[in-house]
C-alpha positions as CSV (number, residue, x, y, z in Angstrom):
1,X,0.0,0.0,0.0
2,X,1.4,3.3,-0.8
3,X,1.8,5.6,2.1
4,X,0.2,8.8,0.8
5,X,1.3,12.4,1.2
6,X,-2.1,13.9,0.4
7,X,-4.6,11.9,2.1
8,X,-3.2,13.7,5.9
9,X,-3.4,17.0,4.0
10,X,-7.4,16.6,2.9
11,X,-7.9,15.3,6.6
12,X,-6.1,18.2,7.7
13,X,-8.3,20.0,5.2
14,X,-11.5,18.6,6.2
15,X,-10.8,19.2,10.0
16,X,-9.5,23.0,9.3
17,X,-13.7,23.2,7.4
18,X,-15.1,21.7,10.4
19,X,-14.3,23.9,13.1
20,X,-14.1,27.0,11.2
21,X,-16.3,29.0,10.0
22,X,-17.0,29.9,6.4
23,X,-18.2,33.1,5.2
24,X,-16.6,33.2,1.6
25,X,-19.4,34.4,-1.0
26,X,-18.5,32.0,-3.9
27,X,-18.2,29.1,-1.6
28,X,-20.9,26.2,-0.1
29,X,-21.4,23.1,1.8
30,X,-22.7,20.1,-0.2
31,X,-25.4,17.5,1.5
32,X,-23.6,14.2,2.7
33,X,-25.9,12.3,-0.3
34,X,-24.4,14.5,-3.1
35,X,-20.7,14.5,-1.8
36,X,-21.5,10.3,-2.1
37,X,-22.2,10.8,-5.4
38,X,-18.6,12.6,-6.3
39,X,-17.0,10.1,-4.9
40,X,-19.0,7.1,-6.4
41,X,-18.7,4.8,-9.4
42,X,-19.6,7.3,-11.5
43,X,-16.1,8.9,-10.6
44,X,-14.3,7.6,-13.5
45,X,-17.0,6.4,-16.4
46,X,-18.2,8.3,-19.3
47,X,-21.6,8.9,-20.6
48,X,-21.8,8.3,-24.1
49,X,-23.7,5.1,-25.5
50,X,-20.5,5.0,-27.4
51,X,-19.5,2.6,-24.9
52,X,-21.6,-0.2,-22.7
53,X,-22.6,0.2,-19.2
54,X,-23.8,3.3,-19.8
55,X,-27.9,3.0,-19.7
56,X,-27.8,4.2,-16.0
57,X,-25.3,7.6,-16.5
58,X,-27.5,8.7,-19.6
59,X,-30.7,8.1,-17.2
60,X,-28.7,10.3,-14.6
61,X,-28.2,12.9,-16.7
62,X,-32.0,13.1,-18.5
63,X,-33.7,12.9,-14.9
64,X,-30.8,16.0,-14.2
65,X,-31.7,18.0,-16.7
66,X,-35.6,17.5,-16.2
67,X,-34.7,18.5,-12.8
68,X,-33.3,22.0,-13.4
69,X,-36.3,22.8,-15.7
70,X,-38.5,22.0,-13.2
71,X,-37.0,24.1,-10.4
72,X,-36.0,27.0,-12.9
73,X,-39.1,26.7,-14.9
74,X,-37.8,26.6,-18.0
75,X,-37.5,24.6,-21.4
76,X,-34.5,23.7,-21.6
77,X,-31.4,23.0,-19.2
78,X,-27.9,22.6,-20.0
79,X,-25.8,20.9,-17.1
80,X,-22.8,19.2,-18.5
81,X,-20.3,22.3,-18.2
82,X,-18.0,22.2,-15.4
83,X,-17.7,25.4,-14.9
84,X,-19.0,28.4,-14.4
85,X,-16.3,30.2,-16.8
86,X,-17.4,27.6,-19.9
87,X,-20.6,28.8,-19.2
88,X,-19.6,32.2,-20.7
89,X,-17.4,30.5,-23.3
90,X,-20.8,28.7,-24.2
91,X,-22.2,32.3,-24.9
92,X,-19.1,33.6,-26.2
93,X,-19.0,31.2,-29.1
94,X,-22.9,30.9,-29.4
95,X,-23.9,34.5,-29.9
96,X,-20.9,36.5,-31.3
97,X,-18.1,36.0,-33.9
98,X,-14.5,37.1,-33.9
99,X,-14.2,40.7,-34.1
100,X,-17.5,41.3,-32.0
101,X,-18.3,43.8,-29.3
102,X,-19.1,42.0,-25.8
103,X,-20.7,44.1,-23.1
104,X,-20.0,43.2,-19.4
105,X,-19.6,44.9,-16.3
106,X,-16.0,46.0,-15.8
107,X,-13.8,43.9,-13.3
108,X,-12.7,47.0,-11.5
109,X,-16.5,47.5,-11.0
110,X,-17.1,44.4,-9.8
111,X,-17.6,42.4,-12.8
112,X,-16.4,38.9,-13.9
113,X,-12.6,39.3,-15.5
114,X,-13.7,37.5,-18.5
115,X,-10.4,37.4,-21.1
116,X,-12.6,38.2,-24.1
117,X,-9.5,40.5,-25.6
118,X,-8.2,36.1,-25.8
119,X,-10.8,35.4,-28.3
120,X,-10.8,37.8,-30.5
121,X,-13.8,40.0,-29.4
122,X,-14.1,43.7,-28.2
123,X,-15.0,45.1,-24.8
124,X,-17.8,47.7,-24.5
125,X,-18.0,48.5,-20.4
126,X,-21.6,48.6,-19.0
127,X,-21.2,51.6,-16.4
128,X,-21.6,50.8,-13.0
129,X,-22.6,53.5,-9.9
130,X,-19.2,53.8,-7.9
131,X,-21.1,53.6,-4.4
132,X,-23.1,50.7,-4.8
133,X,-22.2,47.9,-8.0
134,X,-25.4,48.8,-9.3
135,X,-25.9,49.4,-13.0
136,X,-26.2,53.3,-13.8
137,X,-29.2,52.7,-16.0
138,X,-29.2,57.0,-17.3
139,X,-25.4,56.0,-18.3
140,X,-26.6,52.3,-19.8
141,X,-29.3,54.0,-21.7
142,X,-27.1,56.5,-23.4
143,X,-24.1,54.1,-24.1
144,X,-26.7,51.9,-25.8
145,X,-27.9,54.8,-28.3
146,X,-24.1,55.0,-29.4
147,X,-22.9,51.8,-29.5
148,X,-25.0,48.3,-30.5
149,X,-23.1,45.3,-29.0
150,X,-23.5,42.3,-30.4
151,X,-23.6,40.2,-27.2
152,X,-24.7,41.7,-23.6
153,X,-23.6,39.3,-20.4
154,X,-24.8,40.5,-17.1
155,X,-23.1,39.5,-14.3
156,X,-20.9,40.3,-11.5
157,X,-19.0,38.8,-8.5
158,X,-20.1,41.9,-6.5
159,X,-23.7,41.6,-6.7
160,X,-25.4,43.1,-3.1
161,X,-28.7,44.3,-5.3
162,X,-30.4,43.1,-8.7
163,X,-29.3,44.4,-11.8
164,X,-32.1,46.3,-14.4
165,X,-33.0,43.3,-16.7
166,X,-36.4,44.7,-18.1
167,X,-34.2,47.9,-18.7
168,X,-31.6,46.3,-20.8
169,X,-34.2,44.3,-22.6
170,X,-35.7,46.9,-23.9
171,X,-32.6,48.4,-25.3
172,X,-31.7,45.0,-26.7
173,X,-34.7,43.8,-28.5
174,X,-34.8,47.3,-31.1
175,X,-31.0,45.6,-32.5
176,X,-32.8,41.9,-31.3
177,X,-29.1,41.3,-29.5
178,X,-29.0,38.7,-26.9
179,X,-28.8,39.3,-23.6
180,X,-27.3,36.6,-20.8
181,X,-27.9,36.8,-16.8
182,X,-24.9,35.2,-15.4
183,X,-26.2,34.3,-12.3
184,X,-22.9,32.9,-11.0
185,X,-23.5,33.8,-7.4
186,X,-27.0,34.4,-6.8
187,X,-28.3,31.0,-8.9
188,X,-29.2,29.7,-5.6
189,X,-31.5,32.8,-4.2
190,X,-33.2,32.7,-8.4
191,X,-33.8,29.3,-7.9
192,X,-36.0,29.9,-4.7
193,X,-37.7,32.9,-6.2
194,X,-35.2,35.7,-4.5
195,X,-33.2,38.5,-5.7
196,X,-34.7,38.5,-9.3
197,X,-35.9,36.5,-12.2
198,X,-34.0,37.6,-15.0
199,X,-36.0,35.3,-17.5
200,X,-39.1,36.2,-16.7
201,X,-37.7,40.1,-16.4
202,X,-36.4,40.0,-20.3
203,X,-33.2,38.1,-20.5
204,X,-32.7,35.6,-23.0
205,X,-30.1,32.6,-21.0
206,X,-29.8,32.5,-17.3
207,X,-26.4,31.1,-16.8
208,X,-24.4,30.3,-13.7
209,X,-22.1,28.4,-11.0
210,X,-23.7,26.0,-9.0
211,X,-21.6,26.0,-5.5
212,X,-21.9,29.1,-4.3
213,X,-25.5,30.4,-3.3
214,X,-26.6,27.2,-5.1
215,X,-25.5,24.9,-2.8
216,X,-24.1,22.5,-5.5
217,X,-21.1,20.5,-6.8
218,X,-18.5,23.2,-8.5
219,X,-20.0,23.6,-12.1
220,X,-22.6,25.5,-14.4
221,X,-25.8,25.2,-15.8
222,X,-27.2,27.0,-18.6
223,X,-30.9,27.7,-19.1
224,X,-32.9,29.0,-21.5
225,X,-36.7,29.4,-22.6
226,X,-36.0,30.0,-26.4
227,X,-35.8,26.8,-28.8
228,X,-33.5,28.7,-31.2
229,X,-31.2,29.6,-28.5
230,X,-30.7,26.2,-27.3
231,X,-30.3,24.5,-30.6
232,X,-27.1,27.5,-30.9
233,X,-25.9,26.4,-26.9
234,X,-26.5,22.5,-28.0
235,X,-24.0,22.7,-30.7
236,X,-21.1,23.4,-28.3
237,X,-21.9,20.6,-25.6
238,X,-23.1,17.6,-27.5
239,X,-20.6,15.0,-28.6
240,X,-20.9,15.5,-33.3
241,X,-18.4,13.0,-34.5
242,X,-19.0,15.2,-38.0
243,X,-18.9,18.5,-36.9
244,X,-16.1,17.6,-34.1
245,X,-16.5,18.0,-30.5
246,X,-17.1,21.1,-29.2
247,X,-16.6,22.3,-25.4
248,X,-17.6,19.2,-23.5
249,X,-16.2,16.0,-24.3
250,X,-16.2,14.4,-20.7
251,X,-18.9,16.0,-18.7
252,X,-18.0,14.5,-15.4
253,X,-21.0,12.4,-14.6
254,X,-20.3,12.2,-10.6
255,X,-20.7,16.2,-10.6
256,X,-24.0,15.9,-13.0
257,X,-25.1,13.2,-10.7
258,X,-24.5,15.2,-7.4
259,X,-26.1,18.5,-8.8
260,X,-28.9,16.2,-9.8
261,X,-29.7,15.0,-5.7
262,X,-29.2,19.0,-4.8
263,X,-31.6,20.2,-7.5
264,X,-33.9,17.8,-5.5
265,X,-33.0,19.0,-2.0
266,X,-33.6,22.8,-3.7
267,X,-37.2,21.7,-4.9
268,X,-37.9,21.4,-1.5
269,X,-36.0,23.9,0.5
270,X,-38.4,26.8,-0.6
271,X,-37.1,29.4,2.2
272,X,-33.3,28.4,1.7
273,X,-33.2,31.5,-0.2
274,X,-35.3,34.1,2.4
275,X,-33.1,32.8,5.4
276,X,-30.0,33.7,3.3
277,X,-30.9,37.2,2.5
278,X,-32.3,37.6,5.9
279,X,-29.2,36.4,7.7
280,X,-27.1,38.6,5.4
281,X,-29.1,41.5,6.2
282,X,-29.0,40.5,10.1
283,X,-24.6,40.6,9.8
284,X,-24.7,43.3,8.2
285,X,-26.6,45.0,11.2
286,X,-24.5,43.3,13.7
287,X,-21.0,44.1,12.3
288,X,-22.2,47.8,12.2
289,X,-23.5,47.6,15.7
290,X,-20.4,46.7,17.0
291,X,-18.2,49.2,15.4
292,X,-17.1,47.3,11.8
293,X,-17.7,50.0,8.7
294,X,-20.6,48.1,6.5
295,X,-21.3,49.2,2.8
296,X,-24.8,50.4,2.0
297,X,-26.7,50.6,4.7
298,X,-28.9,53.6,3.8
299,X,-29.6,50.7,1.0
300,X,-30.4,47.8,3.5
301,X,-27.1,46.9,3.3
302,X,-27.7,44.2,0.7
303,X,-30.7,42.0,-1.4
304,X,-28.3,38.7,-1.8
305,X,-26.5,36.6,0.2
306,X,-23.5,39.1,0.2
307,X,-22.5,42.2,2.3
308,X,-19.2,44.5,2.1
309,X,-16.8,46.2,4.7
310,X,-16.1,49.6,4.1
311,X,-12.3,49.0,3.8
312,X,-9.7,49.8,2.1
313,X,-7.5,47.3,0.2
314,X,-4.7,46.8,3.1
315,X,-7.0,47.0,6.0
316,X,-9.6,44.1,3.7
317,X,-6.3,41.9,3.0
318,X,-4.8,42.3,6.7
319,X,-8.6,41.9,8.3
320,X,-8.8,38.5,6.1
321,X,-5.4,37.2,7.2
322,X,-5.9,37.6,10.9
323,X,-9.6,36.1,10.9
324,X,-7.9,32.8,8.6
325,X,-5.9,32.5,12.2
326,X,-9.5,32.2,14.1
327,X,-10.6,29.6,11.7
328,X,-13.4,32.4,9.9
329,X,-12.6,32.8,6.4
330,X,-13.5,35.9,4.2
331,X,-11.7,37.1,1.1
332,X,-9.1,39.6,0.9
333,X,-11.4,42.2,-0.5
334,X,-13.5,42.4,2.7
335,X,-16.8,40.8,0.7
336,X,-18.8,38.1,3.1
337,X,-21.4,35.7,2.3
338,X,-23.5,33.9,4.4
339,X,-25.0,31.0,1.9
340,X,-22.8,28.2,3.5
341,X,-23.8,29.6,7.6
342,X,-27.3,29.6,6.4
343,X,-27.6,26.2,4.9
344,X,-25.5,25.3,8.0
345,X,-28.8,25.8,9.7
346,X,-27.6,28.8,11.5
347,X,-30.7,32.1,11.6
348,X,-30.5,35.7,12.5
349,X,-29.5,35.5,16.4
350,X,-26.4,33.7,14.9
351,X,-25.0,36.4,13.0
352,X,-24.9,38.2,16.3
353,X,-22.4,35.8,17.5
354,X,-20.4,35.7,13.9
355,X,-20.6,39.3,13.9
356,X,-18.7,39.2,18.1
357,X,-16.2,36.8,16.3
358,X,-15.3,39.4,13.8
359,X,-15.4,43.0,15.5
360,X,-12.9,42.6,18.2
361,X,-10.4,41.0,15.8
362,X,-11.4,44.2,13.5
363,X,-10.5,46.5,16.0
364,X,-7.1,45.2,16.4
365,X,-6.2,46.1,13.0
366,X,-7.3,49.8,13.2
């Protein structure tokens, strides 16, 4: 038997998770039935009919995908990309050509640092209000009378309040442009009929990550109400052995199998998403109460699961270093979520205690 190296770190790992606690925005806690399912069987097989012994995978991934349209409401599901990042690629390739104009929210406003300079396409900013992450809609409206991008994603790792989907629509449908929701962090709150509904609101694909507010295996899923749309998307993720493969070749069948038994859990945990924003809210409150600078309160402080310090970048990086050394783990920018405290079980009168974890450590730093 081998003696391994790694196996002491990932207990290390798994101990460090335990007693800490986690307040990362992009991160989540799967059930113990889905984490069985990563480590299952399915592990190592493939899905294709290609080969045999595959009659139960394929069911796994029909009964998936029948899954997420049922939750989302929708016609059509995509959930063999394994990431949230191929997700976009998806789009990229789907809906614009080389030499296009992409509009996304700026990464130094919050937005997702998409390389799309990598694949040949232009970069039109969507301009975002300094003092909150929100989309200046007067700006938005008079950018779109100059310019006509050929592809609009909306999304953002900074995303306290919903973005102005019924706005953008209408800008959109006088060029008939699509426009995509990435819904990388706030997936989970949509799918409980939270935040927003950005399909219902006007956009044409909801995409996004399912681990962080979604509760998930790391990956993406791709959804969409419009047939013409999907048969674009489909191209890129099913297996043509004359058009050659695409973006998915090996769609990991333990993740689809595992984000098939949370879509299940998330059919039935209707308030998952109202305790998260609530408990976000309640930090938020807490941390101010007890002398830590909080972002936007004259705003609520936040409609998602996130809520920001008002730091700057030294005292965000040197605050996130010395709470890693009390087992509570933000990230270096001073953003917290609650999504993984929340489907810890842990309500309101918690964050009062989280929130007496963080202050006095604050308060040494200042």
């Amino acid at each position: 038997m081998v003696e391994s190296e790694i196996i002491p770190i990932i207990e290390e790992n798994e101990k460090c998770r335990e007693e800490g606690l986690n307040l990362i925005a992009s991160e989540n806690i799967l059930s113990t039935e889905a984490r069985r399912a990563l480590s299952s069987d399915l592990s190592g097989r493939y899905h294709s009919d290609y080969y045999g012994g595959t009659e139960h995978i394929r069911d796994i991934i029909k009964k998936t995908e029948e899954l997420a349209e049922r939750l989302f409401d929708v016609e059509h599901a995509f959930i063999k990309p394994i990431s949230g990042n191929l997700c976009d690629l998806n789009m990229l390739f789907s809906f614009s050509e080389p030499g296009d104009e992409v509009a996304m929210i700026p990464f130094s406003d919050g937005g997702y640092p998409l390389g799309l300079e990598k694949f040949d396409r232009g970069r039109i900013d969507i301009p975002v209000k300094k003092d909150s992450y929100e989309v200046d809609v007067k700006e938005l409206e008079a950018l779109y009378s100059e310019k006509s991008p050929d592809l609009t994603i909306l999304g953002a790792s900074y995303i306290p309040f919903p973005h102005p989907v019924k706005t953008l629509s209408d800008l959109l449908d006088v060029n008939d442009r699509p426009l995509v929701y990435d819904g990388s962090h706030v997936l989970g709150l949509i799918a409980t009929g939270e935040f927003q509904s950005p399909l219902e609101e006007g956009a044409d694909v909801l995409i996004g990550s399912t681990h962080k507010s979604f509760y998930g295996p790391q990956g993406g899923l791709i959804l969409t109400d419009k047939e013409e749309y999907a048969e674009t998307i489909r191209r890129y993720q099913d297996i043509d052995l004359e058009t050659g493969i695409g973006l998915i070749d090996n769609p990991h069948v333990n993740r689809i199998a595992a984000l098939g038994i949370t879509l299940e859990e998330m059919l039935e945990d209707h308030d998952y998403g109202k305790k998260v924003i609530e408990n976000a809210r309640a930090l938020a409150s807490s941390l101010e109460d007890q002398g830590v600078p909080v972002r936007f309160s004259e705003k609520g402080y936040t409609e998602s699961h996130q809520i920001f310090l008002d730091l700057d970048e030294k005292r965000s990086k040197e605050l996130c270093r010395e709470l890693e050394k009390e087992k509570v783990f933000i990230d270096i920018t001073g953003r917290i979520g609650v999504a993984e405290v929340t489907r810890r079980g842990m309500k309101e009168n918690d964050m009062v205690e989280i929130a007496e974890k963080i202050s006095p450590v604050y308060k040494n730093i200042i």
